[in-house]
PDB file of the backbone (N, CA, C, O) and the ligand in Angstrom, with CONECT records:
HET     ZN  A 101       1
ATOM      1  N   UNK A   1      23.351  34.984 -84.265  1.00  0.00           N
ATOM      2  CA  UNK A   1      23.297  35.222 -82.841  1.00  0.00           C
ATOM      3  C   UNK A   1      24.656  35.719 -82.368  1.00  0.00           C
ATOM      4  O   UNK A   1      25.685  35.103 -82.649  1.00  0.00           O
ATOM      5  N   UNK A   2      24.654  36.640 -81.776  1.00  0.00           N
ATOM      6  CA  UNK A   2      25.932  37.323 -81.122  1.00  0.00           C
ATOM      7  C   UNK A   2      26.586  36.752 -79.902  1.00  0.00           C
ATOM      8  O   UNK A   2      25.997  36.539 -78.842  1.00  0.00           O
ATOM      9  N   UNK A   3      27.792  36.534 -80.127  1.00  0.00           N
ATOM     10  CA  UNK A   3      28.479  35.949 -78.719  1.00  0.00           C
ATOM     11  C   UNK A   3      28.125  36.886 -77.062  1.00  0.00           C
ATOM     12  O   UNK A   3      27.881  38.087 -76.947  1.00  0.00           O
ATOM     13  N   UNK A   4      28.199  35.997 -76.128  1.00  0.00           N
ATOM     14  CA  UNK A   4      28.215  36.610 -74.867  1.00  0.00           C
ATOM     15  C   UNK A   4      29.003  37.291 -74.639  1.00  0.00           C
ATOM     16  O   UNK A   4      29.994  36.586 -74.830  1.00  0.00           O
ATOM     17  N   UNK A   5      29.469  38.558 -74.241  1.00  0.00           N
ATOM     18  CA  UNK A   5      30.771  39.067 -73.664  1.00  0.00           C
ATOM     19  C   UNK A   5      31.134  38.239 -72.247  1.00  0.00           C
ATOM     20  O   UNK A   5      30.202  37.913 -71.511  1.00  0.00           O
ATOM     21  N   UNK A   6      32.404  37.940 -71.921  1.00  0.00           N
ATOM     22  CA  UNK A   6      33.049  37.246 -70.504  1.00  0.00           C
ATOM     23  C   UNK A   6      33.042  38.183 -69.726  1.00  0.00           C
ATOM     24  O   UNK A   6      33.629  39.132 -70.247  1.00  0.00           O
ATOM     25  N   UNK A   7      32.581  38.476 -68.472  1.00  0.00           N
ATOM     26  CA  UNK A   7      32.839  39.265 -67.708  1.00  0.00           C
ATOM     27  C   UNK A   7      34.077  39.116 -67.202  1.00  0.00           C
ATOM     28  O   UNK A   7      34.425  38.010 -66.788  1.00  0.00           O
ATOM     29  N   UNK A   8      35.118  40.448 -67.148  1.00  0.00           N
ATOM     30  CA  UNK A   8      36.586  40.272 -66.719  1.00  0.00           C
ATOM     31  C   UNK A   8      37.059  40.915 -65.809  1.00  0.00           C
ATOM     32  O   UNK A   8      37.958  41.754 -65.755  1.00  0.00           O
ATOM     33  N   UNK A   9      36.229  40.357 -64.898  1.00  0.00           N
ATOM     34  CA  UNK A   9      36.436  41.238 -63.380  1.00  0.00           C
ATOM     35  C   UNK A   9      37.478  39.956 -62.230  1.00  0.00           C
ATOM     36  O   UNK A   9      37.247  38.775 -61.974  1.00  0.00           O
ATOM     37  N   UNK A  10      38.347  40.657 -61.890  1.00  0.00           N
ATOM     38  CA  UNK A  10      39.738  40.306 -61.058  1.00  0.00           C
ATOM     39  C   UNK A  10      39.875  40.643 -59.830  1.00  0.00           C
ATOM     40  O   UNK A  10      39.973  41.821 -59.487  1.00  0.00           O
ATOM     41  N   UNK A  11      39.905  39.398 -58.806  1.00  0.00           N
ATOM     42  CA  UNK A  11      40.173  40.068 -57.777  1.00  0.00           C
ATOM     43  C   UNK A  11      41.358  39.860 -57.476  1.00  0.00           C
ATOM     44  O   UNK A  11      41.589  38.877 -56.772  1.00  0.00           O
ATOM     45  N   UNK A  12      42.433  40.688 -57.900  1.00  0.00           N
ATOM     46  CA  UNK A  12      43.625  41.139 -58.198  1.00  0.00           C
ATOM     47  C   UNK A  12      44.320  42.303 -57.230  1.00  0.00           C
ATOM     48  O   UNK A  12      45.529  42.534 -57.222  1.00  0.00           O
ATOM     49  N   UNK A  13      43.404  42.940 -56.476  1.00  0.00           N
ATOM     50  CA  UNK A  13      44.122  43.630 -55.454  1.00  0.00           C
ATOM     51  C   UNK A  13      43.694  43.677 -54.063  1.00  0.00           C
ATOM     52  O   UNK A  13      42.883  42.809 -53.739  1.00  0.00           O
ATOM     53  N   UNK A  14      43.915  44.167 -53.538  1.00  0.00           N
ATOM     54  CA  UNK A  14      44.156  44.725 -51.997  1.00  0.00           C
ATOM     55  C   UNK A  14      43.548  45.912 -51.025  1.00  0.00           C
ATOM     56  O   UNK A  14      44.248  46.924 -51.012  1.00  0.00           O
ATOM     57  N   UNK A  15      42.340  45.954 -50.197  1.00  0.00           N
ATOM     58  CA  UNK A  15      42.358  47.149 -50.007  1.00  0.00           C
ATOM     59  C   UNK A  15      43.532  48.005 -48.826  1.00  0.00           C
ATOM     60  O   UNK A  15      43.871  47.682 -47.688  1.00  0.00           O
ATOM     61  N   UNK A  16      43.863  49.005 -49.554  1.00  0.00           N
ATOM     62  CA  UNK A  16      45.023  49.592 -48.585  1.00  0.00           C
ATOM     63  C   UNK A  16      44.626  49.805 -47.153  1.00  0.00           C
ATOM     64  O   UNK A  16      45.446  50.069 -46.273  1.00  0.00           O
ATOM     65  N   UNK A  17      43.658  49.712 -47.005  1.00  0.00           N
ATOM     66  CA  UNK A  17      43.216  49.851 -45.320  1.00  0.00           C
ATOM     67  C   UNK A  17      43.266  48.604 -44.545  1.00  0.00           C
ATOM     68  O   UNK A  17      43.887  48.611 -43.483  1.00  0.00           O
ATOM     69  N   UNK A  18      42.796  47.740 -44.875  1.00  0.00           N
ATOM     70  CA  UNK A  18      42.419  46.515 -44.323  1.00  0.00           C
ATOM     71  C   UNK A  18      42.462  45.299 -44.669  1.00  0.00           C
ATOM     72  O   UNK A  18      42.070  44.357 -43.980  1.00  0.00           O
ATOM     73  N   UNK A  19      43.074  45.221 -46.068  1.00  0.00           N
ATOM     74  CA  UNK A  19      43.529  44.252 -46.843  1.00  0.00           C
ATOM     75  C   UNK A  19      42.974  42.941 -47.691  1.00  0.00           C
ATOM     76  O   UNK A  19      43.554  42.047 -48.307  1.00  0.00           O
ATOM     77  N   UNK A  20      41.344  43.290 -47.393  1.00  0.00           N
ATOM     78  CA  UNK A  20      41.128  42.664 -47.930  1.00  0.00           C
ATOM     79  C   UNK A  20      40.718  42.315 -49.807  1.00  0.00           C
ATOM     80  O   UNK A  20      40.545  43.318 -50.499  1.00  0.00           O
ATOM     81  N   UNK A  21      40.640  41.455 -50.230  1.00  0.00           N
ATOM     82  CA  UNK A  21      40.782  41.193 -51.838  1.00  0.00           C
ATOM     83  C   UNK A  21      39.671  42.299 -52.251  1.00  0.00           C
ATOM     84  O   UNK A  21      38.515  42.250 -51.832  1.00  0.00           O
ATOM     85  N   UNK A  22      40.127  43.229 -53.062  1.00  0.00           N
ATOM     86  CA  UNK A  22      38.853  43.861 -53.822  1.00  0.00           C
ATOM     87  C   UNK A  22      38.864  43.336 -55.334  1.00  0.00           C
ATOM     88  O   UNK A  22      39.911  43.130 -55.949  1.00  0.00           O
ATOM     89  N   UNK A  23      37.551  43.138 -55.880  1.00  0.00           N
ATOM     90  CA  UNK A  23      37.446  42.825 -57.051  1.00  0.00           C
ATOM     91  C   UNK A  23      37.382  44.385 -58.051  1.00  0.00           C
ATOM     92  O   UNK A  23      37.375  45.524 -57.584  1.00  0.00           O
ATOM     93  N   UNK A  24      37.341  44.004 -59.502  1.00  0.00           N
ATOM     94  CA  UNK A  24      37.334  45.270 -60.283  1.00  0.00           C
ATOM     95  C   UNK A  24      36.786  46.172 -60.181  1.00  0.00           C
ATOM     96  O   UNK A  24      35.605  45.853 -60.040  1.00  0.00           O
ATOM     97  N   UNK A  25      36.897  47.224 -60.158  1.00  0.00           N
ATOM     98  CA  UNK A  25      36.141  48.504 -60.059  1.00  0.00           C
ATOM     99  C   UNK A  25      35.659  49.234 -58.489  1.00  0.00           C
ATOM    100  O   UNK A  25      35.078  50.310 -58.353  1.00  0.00           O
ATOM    101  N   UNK A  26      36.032  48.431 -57.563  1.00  0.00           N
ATOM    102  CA  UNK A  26      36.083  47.920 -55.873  1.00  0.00           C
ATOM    103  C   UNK A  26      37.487  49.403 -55.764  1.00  0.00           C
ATOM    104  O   UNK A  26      38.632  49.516 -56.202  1.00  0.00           O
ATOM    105  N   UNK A  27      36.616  50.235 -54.990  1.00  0.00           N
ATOM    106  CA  UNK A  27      37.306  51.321 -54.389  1.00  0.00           C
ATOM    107  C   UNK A  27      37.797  50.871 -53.043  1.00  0.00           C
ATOM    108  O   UNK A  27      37.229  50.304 -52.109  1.00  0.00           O
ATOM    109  N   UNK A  28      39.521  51.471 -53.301  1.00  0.00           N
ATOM    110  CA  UNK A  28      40.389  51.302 -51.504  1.00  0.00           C
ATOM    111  C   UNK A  28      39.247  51.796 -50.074  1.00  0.00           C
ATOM    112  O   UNK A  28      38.826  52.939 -50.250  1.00  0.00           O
ATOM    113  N   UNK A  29      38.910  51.374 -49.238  1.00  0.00           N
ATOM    114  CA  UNK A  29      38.308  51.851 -48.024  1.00  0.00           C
ATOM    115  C   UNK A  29      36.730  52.242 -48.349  1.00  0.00           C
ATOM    116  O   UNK A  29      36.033  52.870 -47.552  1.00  0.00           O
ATOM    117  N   UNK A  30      36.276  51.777 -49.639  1.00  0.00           N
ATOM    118  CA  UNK A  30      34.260  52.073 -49.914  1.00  0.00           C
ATOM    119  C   UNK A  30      33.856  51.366 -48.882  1.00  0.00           C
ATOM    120  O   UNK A  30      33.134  51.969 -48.088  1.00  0.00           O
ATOM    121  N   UNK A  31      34.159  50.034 -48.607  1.00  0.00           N
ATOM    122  CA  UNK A  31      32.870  49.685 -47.455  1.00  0.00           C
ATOM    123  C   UNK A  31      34.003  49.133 -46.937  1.00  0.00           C
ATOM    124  O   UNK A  31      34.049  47.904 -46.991  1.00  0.00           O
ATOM    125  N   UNK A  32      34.941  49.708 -46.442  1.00  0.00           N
ATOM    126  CA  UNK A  32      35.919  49.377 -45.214  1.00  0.00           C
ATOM    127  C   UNK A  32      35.619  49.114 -43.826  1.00  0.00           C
ATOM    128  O   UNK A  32      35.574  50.194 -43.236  1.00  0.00           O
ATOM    129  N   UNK A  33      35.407  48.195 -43.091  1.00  0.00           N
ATOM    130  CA  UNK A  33      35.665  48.156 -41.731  1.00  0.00           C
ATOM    131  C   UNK A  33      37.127  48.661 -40.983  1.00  0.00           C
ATOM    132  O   UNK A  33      37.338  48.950 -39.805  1.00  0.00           O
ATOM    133  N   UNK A  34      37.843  48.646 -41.907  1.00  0.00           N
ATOM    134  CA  UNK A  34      39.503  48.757 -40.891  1.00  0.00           C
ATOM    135  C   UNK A  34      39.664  50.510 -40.648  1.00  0.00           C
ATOM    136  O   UNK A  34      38.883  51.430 -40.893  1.00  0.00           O
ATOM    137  N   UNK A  35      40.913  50.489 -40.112  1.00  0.00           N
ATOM    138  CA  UNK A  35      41.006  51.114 -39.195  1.00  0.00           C
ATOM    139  C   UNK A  35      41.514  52.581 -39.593  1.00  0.00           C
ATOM    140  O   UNK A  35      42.083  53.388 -38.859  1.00  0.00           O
ATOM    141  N   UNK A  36      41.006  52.784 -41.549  1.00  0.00           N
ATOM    142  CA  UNK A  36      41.038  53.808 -41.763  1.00  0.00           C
ATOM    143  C   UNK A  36      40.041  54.491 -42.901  1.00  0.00           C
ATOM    144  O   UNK A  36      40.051  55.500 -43.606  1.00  0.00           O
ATOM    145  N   UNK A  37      39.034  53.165 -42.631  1.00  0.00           N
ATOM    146  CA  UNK A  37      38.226  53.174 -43.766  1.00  0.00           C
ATOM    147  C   UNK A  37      36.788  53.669 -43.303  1.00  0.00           C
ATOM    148  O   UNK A  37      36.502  53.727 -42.107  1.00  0.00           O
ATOM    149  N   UNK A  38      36.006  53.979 -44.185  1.00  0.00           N
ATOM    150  CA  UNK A  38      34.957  54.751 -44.052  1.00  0.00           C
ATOM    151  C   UNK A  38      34.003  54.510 -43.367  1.00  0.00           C
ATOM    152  O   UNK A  38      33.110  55.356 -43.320  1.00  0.00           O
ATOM    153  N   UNK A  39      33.840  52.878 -42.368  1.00  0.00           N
ATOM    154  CA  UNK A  39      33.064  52.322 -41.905  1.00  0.00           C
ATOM    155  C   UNK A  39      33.475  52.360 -40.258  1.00  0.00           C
ATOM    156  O   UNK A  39      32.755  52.313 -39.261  1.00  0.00           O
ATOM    157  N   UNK A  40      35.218  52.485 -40.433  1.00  0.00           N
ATOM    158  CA  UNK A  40      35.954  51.991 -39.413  1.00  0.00           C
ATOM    159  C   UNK A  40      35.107  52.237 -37.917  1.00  0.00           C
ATOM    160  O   UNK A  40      35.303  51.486 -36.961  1.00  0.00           O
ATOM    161  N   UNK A  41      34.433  53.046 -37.877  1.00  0.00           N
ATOM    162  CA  UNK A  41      33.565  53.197 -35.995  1.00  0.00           C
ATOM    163  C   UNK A  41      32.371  52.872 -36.373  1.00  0.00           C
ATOM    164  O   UNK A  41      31.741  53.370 -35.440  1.00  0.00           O
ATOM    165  N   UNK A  42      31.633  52.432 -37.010  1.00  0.00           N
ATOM    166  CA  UNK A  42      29.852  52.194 -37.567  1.00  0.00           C
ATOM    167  C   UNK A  42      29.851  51.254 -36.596  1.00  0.00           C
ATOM    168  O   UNK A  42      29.209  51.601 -35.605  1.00  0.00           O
ATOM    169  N   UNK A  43      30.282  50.326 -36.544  1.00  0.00           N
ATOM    170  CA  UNK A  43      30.034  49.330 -35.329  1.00  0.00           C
ATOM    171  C   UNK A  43      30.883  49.085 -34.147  1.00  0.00           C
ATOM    172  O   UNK A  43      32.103  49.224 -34.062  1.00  0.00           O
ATOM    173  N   UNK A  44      29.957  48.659 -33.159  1.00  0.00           N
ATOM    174  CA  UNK A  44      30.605  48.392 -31.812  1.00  0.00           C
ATOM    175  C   UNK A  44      31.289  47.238 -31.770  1.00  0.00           C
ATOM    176  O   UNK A  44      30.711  46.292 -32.305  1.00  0.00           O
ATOM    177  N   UNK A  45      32.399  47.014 -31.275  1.00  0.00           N
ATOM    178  CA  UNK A  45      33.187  45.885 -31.413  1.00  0.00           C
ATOM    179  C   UNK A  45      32.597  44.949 -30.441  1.00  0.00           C
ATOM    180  O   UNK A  45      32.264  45.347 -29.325  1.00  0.00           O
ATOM    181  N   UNK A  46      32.403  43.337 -30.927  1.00  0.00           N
ATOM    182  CA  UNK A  46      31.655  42.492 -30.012  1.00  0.00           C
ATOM    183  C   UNK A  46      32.433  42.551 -28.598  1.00  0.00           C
ATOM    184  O   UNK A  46      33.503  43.082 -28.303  1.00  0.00           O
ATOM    185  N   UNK A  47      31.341  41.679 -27.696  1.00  0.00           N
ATOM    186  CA  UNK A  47      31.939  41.435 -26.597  1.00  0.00           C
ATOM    187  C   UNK A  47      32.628  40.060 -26.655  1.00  0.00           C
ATOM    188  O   UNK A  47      32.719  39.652 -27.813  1.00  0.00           O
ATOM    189  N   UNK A  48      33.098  39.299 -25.795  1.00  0.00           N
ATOM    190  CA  UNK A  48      34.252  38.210 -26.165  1.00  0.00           C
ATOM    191  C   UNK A  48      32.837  37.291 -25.774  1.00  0.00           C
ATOM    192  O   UNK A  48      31.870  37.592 -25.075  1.00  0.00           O
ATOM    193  N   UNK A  49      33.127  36.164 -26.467  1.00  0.00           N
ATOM    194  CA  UNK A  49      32.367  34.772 -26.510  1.00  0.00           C
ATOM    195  C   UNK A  49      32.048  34.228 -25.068  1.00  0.00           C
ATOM    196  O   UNK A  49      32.974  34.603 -24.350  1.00  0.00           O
ATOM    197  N   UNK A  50      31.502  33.797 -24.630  1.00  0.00           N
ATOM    198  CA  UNK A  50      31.353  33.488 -22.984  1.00  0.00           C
ATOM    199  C   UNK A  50      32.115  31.860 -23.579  1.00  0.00           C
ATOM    200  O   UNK A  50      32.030  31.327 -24.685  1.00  0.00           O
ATOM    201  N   UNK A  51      32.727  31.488 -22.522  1.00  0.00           N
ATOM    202  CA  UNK A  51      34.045  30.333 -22.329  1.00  0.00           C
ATOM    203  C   UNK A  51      33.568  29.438 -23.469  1.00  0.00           C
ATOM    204  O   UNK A  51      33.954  29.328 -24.633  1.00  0.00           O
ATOM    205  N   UNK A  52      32.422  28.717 -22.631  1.00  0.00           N
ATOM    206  CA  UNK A  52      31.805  27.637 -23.145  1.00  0.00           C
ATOM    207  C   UNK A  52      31.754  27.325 -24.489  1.00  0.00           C
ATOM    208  O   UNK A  52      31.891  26.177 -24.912  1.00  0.00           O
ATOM    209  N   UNK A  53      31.486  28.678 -25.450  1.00  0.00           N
ATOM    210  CA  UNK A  53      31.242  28.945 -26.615  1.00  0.00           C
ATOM    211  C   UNK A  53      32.882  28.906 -27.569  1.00  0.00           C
ATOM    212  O   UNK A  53      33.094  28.506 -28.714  1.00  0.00           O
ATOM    213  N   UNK A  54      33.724  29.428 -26.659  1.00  0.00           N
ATOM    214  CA  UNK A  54      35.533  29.381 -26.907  1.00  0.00           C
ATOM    215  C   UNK A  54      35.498  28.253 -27.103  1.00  0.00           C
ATOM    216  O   UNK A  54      35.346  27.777 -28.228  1.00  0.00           O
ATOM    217  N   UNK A  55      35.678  27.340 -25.673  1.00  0.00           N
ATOM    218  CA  UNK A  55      35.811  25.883 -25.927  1.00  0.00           C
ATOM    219  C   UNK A  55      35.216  25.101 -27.162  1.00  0.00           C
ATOM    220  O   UNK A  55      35.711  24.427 -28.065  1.00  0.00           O
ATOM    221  N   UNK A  56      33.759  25.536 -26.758  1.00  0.00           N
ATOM    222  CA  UNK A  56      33.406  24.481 -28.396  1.00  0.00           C
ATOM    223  C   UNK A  56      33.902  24.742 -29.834  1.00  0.00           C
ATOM    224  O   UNK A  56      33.796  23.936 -30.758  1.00  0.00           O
ATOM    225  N   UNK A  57      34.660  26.420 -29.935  1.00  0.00           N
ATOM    226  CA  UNK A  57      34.923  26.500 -31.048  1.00  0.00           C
ATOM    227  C   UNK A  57      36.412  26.233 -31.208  1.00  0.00           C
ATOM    228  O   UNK A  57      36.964  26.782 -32.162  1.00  0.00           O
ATOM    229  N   UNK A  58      37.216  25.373 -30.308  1.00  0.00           N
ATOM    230  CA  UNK A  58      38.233  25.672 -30.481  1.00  0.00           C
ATOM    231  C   UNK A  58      38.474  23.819 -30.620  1.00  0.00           C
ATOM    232  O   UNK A  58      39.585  23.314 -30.780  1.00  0.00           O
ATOM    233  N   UNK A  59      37.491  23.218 -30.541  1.00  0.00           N
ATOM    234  CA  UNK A  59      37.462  21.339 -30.870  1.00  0.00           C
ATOM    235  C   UNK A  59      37.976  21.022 -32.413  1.00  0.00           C
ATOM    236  O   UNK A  59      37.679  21.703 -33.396  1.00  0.00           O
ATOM    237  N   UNK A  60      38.356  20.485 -32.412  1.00  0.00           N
ATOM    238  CA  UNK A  60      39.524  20.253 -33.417  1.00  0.00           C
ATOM    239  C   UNK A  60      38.224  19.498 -34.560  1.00  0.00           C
ATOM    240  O   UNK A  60      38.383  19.797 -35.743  1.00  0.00           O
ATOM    241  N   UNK A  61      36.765  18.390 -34.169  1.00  0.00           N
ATOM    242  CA  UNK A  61      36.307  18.080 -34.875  1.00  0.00           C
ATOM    243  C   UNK A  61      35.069  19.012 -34.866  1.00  0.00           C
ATOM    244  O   UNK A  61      34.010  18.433 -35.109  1.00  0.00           O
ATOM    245  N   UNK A  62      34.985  20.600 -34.587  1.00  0.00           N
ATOM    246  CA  UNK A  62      33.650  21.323 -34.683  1.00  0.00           C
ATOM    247  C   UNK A  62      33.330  21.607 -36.097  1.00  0.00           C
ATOM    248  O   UNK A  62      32.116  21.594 -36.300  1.00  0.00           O
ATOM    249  N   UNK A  63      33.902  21.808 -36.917  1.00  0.00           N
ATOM    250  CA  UNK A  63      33.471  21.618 -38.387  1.00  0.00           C
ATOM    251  C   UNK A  63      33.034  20.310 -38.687  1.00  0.00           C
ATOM    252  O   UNK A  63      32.759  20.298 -39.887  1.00  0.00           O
ATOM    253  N   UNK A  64      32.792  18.948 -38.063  1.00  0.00           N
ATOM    254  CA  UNK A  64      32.291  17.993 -38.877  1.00  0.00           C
ATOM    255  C   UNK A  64      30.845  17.350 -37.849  1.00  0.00           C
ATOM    256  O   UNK A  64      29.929  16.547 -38.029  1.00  0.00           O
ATOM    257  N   UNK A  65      31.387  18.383 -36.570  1.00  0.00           N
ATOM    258  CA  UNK A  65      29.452  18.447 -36.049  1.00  0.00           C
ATOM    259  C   UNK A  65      28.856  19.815 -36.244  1.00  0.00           C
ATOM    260  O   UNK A  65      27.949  20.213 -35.513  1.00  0.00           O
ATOM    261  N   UNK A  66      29.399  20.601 -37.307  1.00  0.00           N
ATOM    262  CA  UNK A  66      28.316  21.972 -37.360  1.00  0.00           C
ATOM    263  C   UNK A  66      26.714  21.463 -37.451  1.00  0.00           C
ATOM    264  O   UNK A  66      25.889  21.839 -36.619  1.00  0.00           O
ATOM    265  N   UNK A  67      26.447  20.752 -38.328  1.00  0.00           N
ATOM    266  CA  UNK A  67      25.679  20.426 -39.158  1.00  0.00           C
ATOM    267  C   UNK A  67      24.438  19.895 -37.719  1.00  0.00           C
ATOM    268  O   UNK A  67      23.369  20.469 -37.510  1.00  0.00           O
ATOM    269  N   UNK A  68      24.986  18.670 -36.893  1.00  0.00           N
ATOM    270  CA  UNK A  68      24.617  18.489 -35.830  1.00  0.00           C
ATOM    271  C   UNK A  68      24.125  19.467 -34.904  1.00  0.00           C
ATOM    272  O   UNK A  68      23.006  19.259 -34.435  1.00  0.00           O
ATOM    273  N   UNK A  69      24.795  20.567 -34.527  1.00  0.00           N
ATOM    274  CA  UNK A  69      25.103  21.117 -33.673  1.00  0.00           C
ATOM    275  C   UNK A  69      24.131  22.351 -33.993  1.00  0.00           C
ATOM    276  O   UNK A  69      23.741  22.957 -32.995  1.00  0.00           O
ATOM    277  N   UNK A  70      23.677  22.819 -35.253  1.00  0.00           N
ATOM    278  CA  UNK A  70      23.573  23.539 -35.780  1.00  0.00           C
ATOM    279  C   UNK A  70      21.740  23.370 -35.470  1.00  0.00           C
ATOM    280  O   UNK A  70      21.019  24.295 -35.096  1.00  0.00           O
ATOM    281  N   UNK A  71      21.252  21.816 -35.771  1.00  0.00           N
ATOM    282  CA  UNK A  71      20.254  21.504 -35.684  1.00  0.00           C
ATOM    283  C   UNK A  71      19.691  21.542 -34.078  1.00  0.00           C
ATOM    284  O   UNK A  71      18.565  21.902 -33.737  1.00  0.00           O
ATOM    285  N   UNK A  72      20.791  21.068 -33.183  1.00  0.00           N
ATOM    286  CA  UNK A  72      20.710  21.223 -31.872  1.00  0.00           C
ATOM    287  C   UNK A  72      20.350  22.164 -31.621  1.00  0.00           C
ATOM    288  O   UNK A  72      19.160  22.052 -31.327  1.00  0.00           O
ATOM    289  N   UNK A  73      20.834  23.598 -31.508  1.00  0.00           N
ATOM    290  CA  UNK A  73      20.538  25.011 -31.541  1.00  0.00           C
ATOM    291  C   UNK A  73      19.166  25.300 -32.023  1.00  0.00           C
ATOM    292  O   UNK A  73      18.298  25.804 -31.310  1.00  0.00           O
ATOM    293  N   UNK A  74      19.036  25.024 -33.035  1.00  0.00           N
ATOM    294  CA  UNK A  74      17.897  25.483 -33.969  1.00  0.00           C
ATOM    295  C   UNK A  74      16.567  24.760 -33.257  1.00  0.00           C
ATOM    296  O   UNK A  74      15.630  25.549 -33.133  1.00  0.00           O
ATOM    297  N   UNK A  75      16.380  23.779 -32.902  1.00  0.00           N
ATOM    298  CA  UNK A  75      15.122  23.215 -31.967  1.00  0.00           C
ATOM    299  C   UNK A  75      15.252  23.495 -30.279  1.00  0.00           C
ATOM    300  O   UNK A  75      14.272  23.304 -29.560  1.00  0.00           O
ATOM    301  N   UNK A  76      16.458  23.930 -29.763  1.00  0.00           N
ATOM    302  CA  UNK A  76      16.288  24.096 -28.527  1.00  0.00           C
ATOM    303  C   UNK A  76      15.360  26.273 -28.644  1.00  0.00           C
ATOM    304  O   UNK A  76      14.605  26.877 -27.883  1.00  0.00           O
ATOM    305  N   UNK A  77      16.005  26.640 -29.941  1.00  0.00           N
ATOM    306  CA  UNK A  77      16.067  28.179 -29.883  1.00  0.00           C
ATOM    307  C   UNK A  77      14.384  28.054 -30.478  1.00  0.00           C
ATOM    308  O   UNK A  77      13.769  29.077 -30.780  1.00  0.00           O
ATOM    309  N   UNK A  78      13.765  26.690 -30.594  1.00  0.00           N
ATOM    310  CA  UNK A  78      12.215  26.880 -31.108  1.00  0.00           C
ATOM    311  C   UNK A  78      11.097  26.952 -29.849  1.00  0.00           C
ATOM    312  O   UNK A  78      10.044  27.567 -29.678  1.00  0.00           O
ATOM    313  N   UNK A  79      11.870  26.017 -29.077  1.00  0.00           N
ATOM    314  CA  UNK A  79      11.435  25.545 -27.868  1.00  0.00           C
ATOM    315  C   UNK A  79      10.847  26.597 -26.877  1.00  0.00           C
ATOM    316  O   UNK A  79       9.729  26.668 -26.368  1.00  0.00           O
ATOM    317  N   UNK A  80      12.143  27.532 -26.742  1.00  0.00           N
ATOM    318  CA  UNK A  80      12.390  28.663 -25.740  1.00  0.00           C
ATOM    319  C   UNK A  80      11.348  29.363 -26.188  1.00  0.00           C
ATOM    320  O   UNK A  80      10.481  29.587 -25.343  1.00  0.00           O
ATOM    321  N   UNK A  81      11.101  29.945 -27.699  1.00  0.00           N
ATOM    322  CA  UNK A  81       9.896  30.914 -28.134  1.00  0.00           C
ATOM    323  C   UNK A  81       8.344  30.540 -27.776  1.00  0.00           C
ATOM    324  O   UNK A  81       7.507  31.313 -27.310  1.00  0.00           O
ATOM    325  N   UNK A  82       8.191  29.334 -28.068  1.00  0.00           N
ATOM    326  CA  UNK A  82       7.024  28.662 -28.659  1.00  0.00           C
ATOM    327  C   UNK A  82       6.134  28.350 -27.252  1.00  0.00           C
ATOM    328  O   UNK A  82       5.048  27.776 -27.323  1.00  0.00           O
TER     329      UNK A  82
HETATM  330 ZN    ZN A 101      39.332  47.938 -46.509  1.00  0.00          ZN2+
END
């Protein structure tokens, strides 16, 4: 039986546009969002969060009620349809 080859893919660099980690074979600016990359205008930039939504994301314990919070959302957003 023949050994597996390891796949030896690195995410070892940078894209020059926008900086984020590209892995091997990952071309500078292929699916770039930044601000010189090939995507850079495809989308409309959001509008800002309405307050309420700031505030809650800015609670120091909102990562340990996502989970809560998450469920909250999810039965009020059943409610509204149904
Ligand atoms: Zn980029």
């Amino acid at each position: 039986m023949g050994q597996v080859r390891q796949p030896h893919n690195l995410w070892n660099r940078r894209c020059q546009f926008c900086g984020v980690l590209l892995l091997t074979g990952e071309l500078h600016g292929s699916f770039c969002y930044g601000e010189q990359g090939n995507y850079a205008h495809a989308v409309a930039e959001l509008p800002p969060l309405p307050a309420e939504t700031q505030w809650l994301g800015s609670q120091l314990n909102i990562s340990f009620l996502s989970t809560k919070l998450n469920l909250l959302f999810s039965f009020a957003a059943m409610e509204t349809t149904e």
